[in-house]
C-alpha positions as CSV (number, residue, x, y, z in Angstrom):
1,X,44.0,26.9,-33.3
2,X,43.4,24.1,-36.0
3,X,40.2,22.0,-36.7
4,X,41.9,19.0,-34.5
5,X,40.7,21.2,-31.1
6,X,37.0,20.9,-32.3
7,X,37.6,17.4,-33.6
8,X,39.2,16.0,-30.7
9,X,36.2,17.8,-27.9
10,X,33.4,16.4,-30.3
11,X,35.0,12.7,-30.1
12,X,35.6,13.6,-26.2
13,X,32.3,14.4,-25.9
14,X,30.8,11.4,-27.6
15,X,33.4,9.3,-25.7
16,X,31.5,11.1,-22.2
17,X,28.5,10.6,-23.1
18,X,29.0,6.5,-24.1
19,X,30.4,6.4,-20.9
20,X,28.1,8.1,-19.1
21,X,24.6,6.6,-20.4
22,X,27.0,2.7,-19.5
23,X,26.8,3.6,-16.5
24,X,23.8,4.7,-15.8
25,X,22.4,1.4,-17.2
26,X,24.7,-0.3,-14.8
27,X,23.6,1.7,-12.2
28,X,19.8,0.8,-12.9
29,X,20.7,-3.1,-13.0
30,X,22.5,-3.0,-10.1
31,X,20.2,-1.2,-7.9
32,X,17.4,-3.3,-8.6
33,X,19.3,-6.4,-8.1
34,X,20.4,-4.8,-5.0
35,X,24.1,-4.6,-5.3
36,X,26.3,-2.1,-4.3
37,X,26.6,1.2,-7.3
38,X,29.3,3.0,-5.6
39,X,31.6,2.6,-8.9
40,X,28.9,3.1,-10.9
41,X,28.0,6.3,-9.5
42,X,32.0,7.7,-9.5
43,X,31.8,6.4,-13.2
44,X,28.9,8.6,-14.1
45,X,30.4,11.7,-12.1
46,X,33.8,11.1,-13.6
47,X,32.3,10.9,-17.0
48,X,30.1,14.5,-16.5
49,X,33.2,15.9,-15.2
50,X,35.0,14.7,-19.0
51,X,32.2,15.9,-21.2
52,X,32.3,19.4,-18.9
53,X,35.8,19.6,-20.1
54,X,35.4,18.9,-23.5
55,X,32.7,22.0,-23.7
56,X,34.9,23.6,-22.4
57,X,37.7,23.2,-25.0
58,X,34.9,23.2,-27.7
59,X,33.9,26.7,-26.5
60,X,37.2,27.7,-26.4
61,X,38.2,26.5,-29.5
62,X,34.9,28.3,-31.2
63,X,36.3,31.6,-29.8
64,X,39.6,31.2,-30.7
65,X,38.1,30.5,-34.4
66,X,35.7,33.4,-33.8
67,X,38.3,35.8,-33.1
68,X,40.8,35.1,-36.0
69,X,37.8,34.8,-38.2
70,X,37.3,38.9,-36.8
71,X,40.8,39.5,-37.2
72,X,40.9,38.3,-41.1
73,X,37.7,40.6,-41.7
């Protein structure tokens, strides 16, 4: 396991949460103008369910890091 795993879920995470908090603003905007937020709504799921995933390989990553870092000791 390299830095690159840590590197690449921190940009995926940032990436998630851009995405996320676009959404949301489009969500607001088009509520109150009282158009339909359907997409807007399977944007900001779809972009919870990416920044779930890159925890996940961030966690995974730290205990892959963790347990070498055990092994070396």
């Amino acid at each position: 396991m390299d830095m690159s795993a840590i590197s690449t879920a921190t940009t995926g995470i940032i990436s998630a949460t851009q995405r996320f908090e676009k959404a949301a603003a489009s969500t607001a905007r088009n509520a109150s103008d009282g158009k339909d937020i359907l997409s807007d709504l399977v944007e900001q799921i779809d972009s919870r369910n990416a920044f779930k995933a890159n925890i996940s390989v961030l966690k995974t990553a730290d205990e892959m890091l963790g347990n070498l870092l055990d092994i070396k000791t």
